[in-house]
Every structure is written in C-alpha cells, then in structure tokens.
mmCIF file of the N, C-alpha and C atoms, coordinates in Angstrom:
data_MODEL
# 
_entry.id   MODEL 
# 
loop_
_atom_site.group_PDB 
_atom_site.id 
_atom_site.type_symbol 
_atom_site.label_atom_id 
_atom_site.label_alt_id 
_atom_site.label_comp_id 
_atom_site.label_asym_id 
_atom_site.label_entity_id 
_atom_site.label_seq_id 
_atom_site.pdbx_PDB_ins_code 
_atom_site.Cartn_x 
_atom_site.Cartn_y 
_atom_site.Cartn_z 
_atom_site.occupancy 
_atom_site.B_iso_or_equiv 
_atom_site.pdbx_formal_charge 
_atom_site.auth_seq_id 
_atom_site.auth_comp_id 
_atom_site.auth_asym_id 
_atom_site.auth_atom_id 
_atom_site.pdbx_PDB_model_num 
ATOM 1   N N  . UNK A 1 1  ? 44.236 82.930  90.457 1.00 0.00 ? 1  UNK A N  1 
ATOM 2   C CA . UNK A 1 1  ? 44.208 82.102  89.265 1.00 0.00 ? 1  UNK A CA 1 
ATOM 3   C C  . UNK A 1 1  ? 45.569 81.452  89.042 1.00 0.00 ? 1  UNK A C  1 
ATOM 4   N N  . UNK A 1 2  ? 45.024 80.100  88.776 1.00 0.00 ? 2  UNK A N  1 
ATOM 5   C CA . UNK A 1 2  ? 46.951 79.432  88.105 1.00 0.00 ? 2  UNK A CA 1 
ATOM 6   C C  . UNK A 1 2  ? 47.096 79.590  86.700 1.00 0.00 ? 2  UNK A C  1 
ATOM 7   N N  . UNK A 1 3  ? 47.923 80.123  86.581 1.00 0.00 ? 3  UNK A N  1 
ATOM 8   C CA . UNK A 1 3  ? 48.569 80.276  84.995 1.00 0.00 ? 3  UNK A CA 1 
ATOM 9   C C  . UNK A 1 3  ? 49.517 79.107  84.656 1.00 0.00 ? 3  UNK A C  1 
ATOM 10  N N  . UNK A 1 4  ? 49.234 78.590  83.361 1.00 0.00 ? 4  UNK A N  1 
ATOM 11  C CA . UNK A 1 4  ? 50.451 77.771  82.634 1.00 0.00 ? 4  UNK A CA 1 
ATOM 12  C C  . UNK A 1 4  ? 51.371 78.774  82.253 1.00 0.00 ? 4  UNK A C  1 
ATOM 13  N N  . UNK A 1 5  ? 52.417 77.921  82.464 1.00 0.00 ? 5  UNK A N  1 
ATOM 14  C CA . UNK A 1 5  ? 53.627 78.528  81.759 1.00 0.00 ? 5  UNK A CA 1 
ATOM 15  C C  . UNK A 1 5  ? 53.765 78.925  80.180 1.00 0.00 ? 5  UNK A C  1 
ATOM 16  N N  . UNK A 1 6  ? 52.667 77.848  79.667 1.00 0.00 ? 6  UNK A N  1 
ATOM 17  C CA . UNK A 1 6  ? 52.912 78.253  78.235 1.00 0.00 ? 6  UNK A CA 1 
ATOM 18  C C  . UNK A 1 6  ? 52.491 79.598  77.575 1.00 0.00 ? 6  UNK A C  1 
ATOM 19  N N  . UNK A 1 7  ? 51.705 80.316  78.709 1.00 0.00 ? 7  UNK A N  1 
ATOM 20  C CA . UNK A 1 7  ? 51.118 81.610  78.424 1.00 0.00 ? 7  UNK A CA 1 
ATOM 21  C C  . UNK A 1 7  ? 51.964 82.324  78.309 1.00 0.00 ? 7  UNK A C  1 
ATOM 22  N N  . UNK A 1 8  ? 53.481 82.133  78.873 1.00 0.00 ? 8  UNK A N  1 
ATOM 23  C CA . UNK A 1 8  ? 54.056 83.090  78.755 1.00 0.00 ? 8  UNK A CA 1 
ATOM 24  C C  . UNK A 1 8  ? 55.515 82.841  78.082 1.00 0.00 ? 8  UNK A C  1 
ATOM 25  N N  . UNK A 1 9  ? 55.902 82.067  77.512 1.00 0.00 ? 9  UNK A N  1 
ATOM 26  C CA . UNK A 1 9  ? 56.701 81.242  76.795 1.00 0.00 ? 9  UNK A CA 1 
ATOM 27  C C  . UNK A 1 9  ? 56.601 81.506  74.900 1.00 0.00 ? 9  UNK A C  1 
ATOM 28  N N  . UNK A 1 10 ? 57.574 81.913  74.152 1.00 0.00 ? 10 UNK A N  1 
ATOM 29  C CA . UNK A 1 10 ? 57.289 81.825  73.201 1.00 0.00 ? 10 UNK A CA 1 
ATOM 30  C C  . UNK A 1 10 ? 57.745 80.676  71.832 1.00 0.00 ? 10 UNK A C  1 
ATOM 31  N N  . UNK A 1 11 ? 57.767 80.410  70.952 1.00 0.00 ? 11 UNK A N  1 
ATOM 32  C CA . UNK A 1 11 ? 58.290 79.330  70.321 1.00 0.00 ? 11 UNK A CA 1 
ATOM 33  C C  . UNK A 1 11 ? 59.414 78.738  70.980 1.00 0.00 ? 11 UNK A C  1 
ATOM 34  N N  . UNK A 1 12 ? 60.661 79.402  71.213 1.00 0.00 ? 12 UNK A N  1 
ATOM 35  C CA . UNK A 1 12 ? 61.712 79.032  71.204 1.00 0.00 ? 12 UNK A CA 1 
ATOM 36  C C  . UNK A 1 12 ? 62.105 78.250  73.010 1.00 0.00 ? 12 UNK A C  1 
ATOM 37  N N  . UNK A 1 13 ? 60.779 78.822  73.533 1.00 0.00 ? 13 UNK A N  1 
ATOM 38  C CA . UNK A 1 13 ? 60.150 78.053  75.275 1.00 0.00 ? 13 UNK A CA 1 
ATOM 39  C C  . UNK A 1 13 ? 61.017 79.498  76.055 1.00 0.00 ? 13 UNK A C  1 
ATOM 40  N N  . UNK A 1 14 ? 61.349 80.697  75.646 1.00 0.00 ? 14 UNK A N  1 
ATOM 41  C CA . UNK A 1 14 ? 61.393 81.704  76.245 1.00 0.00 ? 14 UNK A CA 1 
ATOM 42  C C  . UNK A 1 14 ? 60.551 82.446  76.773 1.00 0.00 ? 14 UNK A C  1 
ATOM 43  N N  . UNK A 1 15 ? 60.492 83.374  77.984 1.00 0.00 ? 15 UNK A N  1 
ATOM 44  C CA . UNK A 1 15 ? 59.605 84.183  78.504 1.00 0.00 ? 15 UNK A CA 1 
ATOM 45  C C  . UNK A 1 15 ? 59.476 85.406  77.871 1.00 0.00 ? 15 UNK A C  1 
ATOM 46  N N  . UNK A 1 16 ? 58.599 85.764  77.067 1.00 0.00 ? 16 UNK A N  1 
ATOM 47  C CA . UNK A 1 16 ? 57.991 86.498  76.753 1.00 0.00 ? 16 UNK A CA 1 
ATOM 48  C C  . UNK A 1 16 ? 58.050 87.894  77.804 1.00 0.00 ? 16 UNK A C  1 
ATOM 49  N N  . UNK A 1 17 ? 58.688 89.400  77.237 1.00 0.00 ? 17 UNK A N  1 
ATOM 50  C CA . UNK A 1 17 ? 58.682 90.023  78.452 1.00 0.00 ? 17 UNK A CA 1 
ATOM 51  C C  . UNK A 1 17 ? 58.527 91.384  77.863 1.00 0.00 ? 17 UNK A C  1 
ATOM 52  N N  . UNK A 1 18 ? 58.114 92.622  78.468 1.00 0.00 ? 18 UNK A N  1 
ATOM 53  C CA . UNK A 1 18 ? 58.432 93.998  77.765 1.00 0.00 ? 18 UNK A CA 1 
ATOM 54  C C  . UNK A 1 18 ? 58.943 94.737  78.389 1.00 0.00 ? 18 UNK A C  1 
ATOM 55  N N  . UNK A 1 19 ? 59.294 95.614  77.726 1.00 0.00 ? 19 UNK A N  1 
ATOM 56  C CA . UNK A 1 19 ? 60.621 96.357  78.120 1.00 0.00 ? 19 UNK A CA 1 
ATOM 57  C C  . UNK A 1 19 ? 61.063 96.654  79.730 1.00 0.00 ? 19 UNK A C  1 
ATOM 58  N N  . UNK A 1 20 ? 59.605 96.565  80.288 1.00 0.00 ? 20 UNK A N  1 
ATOM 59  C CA . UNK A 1 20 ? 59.878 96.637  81.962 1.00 0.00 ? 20 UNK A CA 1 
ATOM 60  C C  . UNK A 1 20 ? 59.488 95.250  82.613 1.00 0.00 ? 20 UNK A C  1 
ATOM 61  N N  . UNK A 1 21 ? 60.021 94.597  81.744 1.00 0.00 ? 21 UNK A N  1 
ATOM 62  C CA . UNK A 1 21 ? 60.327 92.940  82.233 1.00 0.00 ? 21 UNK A CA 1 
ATOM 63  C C  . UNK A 1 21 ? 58.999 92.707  82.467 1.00 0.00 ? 21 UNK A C  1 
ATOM 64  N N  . UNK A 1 22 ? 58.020 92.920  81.974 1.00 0.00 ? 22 UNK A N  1 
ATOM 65  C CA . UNK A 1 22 ? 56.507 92.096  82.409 1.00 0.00 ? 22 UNK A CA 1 
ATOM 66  C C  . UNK A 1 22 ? 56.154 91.479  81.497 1.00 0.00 ? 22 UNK A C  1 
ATOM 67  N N  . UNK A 1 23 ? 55.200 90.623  81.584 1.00 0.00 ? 23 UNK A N  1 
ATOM 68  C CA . UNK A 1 23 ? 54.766 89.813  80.932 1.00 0.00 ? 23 UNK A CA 1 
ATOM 69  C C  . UNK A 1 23 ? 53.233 90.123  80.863 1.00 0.00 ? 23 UNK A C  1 
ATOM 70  N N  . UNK A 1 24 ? 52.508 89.372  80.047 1.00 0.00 ? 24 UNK A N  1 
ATOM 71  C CA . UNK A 1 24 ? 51.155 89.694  79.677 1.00 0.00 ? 24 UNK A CA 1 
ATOM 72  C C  . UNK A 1 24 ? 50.183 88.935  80.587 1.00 0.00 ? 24 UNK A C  1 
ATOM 73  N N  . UNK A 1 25 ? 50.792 88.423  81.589 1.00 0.00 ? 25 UNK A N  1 
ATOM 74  C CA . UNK A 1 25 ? 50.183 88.284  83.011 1.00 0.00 ? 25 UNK A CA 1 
ATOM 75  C C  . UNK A 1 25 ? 50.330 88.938  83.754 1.00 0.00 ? 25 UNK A C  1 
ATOM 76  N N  . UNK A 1 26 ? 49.451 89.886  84.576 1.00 0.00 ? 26 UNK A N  1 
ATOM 77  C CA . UNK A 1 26 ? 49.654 90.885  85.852 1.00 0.00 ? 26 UNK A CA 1 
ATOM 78  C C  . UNK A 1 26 ? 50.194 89.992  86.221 1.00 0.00 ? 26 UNK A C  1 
ATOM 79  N N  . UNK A 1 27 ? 51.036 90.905  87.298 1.00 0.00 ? 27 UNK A N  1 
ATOM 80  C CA . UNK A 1 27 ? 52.050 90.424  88.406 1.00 0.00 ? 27 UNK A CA 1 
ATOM 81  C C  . UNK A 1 27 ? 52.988 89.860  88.099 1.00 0.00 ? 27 UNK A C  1 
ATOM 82  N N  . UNK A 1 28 ? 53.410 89.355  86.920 1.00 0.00 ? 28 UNK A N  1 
ATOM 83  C CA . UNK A 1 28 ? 54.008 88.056  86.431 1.00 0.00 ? 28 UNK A CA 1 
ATOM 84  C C  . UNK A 1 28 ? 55.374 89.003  86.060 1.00 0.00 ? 28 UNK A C  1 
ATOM 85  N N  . UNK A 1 29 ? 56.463 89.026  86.657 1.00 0.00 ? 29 UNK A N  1 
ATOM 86  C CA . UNK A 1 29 ? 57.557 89.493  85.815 1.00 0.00 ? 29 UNK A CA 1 
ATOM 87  C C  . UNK A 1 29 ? 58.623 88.750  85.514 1.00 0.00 ? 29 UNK A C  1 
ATOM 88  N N  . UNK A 1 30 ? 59.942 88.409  84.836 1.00 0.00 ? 30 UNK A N  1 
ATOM 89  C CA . UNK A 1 30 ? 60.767 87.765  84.308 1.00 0.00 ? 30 UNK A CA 1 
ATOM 90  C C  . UNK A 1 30 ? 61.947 88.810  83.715 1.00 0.00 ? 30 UNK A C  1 
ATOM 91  N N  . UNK A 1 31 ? 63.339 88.172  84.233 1.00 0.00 ? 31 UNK A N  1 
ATOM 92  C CA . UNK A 1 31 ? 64.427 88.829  83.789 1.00 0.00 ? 31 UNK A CA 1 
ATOM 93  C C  . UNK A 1 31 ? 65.737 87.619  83.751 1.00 0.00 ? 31 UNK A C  1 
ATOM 94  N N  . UNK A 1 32 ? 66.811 87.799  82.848 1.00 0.00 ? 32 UNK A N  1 
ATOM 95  C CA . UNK A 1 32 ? 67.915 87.270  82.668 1.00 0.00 ? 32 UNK A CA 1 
ATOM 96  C C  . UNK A 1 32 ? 67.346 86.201  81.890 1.00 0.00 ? 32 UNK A C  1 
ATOM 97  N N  . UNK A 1 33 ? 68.026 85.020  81.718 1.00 0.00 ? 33 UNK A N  1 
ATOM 98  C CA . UNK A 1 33 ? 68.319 84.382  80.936 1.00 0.00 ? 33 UNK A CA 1 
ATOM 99  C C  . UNK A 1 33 ? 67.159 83.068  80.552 1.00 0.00 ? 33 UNK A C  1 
ATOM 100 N N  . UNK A 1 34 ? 66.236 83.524  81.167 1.00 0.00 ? 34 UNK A N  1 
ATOM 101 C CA . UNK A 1 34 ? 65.186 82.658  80.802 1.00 0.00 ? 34 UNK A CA 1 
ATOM 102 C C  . UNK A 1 34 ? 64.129 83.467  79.735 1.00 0.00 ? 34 UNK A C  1 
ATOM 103 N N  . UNK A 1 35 ? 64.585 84.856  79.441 1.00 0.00 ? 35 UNK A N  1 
ATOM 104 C CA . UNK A 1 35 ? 63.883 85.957  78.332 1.00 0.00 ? 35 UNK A CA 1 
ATOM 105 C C  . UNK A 1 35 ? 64.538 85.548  77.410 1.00 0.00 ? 35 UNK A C  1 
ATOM 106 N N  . UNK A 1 36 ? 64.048 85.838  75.931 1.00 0.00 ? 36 UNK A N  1 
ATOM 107 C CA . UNK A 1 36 ? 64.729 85.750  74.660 1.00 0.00 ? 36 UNK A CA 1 
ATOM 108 C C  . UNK A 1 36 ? 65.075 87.279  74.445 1.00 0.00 ? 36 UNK A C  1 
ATOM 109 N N  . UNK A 1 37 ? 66.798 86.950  74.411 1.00 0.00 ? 37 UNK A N  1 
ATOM 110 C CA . UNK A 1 37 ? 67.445 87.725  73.925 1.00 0.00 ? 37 UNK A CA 1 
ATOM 111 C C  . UNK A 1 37 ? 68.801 87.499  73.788 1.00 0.00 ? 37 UNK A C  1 
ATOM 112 N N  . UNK A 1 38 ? 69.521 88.744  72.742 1.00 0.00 ? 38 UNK A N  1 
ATOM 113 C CA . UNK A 1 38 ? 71.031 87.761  72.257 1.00 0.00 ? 38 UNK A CA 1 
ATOM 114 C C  . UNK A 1 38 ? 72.190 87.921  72.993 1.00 0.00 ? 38 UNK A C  1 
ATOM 115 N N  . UNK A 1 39 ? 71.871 88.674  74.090 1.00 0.00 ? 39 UNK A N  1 
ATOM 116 C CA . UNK A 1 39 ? 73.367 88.901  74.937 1.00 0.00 ? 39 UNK A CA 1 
ATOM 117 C C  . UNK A 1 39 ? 72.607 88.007  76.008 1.00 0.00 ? 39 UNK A C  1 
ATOM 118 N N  . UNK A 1 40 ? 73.878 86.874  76.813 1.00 0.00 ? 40 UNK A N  1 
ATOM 119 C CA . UNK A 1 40 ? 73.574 86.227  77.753 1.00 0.00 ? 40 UNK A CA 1 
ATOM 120 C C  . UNK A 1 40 ? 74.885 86.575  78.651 1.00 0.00 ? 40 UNK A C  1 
ATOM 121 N N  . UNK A 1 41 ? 74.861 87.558  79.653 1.00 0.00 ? 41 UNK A N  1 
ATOM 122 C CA . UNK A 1 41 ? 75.848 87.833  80.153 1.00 0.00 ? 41 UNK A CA 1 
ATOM 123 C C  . UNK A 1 41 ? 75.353 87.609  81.765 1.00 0.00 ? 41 UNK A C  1 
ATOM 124 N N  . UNK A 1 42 ? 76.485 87.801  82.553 1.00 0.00 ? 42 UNK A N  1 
ATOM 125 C CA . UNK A 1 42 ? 76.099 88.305  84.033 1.00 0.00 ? 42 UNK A CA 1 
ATOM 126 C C  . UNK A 1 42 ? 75.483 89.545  84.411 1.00 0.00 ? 42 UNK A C  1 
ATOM 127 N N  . UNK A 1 43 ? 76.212 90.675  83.804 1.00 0.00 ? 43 UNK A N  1 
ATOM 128 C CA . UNK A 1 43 ? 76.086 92.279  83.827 1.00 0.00 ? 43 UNK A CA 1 
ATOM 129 C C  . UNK A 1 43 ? 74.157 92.763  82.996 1.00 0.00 ? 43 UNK A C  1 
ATOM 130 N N  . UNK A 1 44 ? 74.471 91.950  82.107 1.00 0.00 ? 44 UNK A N  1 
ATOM 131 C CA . UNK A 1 44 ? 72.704 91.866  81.356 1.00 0.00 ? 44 UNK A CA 1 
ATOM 132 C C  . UNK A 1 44 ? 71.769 91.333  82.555 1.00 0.00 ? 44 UNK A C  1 
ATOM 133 N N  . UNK A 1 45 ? 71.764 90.612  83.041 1.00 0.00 ? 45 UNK A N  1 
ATOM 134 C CA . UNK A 1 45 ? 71.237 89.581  83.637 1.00 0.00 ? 45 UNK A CA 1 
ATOM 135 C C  . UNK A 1 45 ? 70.998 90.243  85.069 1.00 0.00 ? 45 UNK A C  1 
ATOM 136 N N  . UNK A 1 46 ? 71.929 91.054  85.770 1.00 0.00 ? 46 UNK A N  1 
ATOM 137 C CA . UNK A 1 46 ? 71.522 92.073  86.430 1.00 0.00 ? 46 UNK A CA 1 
ATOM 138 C C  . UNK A 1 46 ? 70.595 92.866  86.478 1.00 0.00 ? 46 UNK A C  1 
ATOM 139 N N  . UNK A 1 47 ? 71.415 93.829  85.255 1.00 0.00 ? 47 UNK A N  1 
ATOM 140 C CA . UNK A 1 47 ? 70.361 94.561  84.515 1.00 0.00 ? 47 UNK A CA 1 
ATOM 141 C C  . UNK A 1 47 ? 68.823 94.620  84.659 1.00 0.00 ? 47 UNK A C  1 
ATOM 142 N N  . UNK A 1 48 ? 68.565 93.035  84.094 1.00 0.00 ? 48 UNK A N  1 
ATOM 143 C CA . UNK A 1 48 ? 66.990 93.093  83.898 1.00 0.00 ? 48 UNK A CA 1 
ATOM 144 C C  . UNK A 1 48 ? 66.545 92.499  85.417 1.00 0.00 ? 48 UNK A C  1 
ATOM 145 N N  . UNK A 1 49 ? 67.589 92.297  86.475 1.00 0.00 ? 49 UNK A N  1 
ATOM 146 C CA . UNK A 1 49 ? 66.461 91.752  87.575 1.00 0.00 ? 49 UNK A CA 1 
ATOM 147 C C  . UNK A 1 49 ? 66.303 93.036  88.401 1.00 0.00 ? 49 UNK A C  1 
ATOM 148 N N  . UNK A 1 50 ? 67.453 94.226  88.189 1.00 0.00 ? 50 UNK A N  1 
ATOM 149 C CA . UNK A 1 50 ? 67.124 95.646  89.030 1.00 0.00 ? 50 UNK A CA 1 
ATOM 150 C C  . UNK A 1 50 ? 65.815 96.189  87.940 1.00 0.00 ? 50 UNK A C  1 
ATOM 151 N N  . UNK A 1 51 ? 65.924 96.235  86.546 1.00 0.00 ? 51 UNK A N  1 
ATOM 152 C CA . UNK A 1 51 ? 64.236 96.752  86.331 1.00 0.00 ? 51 UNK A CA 1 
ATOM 153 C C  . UNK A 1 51 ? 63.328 95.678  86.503 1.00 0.00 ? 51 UNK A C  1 
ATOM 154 N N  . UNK A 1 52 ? 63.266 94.703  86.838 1.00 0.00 ? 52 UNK A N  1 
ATOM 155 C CA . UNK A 1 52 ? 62.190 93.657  86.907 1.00 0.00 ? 52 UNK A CA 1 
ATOM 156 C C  . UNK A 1 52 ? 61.467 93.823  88.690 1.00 0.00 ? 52 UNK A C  1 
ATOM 157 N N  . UNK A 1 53 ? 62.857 94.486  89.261 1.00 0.00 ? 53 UNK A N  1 
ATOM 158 C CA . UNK A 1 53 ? 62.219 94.257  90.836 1.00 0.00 ? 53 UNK A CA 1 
ATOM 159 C C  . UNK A 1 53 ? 61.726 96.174  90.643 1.00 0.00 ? 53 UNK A C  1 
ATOM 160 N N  . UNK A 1 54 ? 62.013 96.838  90.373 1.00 0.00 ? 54 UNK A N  1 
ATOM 161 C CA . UNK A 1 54 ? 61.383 98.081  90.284 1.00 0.00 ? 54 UNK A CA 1 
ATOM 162 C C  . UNK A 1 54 ? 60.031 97.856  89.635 1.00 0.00 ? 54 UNK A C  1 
ATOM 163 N N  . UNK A 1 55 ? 59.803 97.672  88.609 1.00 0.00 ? 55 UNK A N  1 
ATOM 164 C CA . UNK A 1 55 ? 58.632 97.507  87.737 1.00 0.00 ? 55 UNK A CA 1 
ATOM 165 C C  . UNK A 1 55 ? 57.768 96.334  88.534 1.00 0.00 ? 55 UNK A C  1 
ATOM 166 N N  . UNK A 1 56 ? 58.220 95.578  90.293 1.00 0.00 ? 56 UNK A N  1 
ATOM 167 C CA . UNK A 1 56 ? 57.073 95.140  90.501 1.00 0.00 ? 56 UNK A CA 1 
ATOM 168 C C  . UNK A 1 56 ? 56.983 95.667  91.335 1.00 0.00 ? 56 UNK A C  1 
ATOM 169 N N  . UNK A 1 57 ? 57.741 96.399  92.373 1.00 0.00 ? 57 UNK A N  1 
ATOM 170 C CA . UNK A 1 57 ? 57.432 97.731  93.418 1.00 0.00 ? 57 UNK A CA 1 
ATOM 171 C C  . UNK A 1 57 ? 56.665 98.483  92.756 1.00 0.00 ? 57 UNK A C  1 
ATOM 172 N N  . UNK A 1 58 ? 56.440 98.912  91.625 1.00 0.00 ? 58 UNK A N  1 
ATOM 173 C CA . UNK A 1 58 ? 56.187 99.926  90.861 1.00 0.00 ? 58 UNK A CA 1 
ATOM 174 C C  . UNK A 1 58 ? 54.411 99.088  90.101 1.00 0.00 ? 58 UNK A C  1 
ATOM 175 N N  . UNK A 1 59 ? 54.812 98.172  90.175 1.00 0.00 ? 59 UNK A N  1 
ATOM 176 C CA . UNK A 1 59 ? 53.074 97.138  90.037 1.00 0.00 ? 59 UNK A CA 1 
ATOM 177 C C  . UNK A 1 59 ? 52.188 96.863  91.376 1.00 0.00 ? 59 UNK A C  1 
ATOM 178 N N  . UNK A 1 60 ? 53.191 96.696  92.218 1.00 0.00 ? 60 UNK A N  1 
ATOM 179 C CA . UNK A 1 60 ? 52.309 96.519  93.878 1.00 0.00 ? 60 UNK A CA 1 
ATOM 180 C C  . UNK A 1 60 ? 52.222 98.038  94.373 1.00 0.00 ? 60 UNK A C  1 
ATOM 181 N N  . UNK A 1 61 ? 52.574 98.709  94.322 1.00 0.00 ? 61 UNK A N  1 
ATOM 182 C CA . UNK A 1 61 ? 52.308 100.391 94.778 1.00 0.00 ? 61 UNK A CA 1 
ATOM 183 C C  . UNK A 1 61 ? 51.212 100.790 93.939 1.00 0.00 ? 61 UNK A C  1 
ATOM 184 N N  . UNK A 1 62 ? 50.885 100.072 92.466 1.00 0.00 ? 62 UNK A N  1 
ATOM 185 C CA . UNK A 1 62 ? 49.813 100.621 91.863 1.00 0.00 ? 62 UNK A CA 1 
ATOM 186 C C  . UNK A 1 62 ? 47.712 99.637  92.208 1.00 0.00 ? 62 UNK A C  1 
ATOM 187 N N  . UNK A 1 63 ? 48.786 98.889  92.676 1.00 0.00 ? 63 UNK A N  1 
ATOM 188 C CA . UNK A 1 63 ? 47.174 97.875  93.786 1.00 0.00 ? 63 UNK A CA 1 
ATOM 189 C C  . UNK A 1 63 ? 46.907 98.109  95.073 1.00 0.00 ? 63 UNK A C  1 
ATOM 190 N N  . UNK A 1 64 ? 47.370 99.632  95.657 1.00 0.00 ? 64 UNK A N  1 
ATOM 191 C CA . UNK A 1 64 ? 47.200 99.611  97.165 1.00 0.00 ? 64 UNK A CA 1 
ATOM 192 C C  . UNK A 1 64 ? 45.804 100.389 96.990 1.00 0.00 ? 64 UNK A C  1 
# 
C-alpha cells in the first residue's frame, strides 16, 4: 500500500512518532529532526535513529 505523508504529519507538518520512533503506519519509522520535538541537537538526533533502527529490527524479527 502507498501511504501519504499526511498520515503521518501533524499540524505543525511534523512526523508524528512514539516513543520507539514509530508511527501509526506499520513499518513506518521516523527519528531526528523531522519529529516534533524541542531539543534539535546532533546527540538527540542520534539518539532517536539508534532506537528507530532497533525498534525496526525489533518490527521485522516480529514478521518472520
């Protein structure tokens, strides 16, 4: 299926994400600076792409 972007975008045209960087599209994950939130750093921005790539190892290990 193709998804619009706007599905996952909220007012402010941010990605919508929870706490393990997913979004309310399977498969769909998002981290750093395209999420709404108030620290925009490098070290943040890390942060959410080491749980964003776990939490989709951790989404494709749960479809085998």
């Amino acid at each position: 299926d193709i998804i619009s972007f706007k599905e996952v975008l909220n007012e402010k045209g941010y990605v919508k994400v929870n706490i393990d960087m997913s979004t309310d599209v399977p498969g769909f994950f998002a981290g750093g600076d395209v999420t709404d939130k108030k620290l925009r750093q490098i070290a943040v921005a890390i942060g959410d792409g080491a749980n964003a790539s776990q939490s989709i190892i951790d989404y494709l290990n749960s479809r085998k």
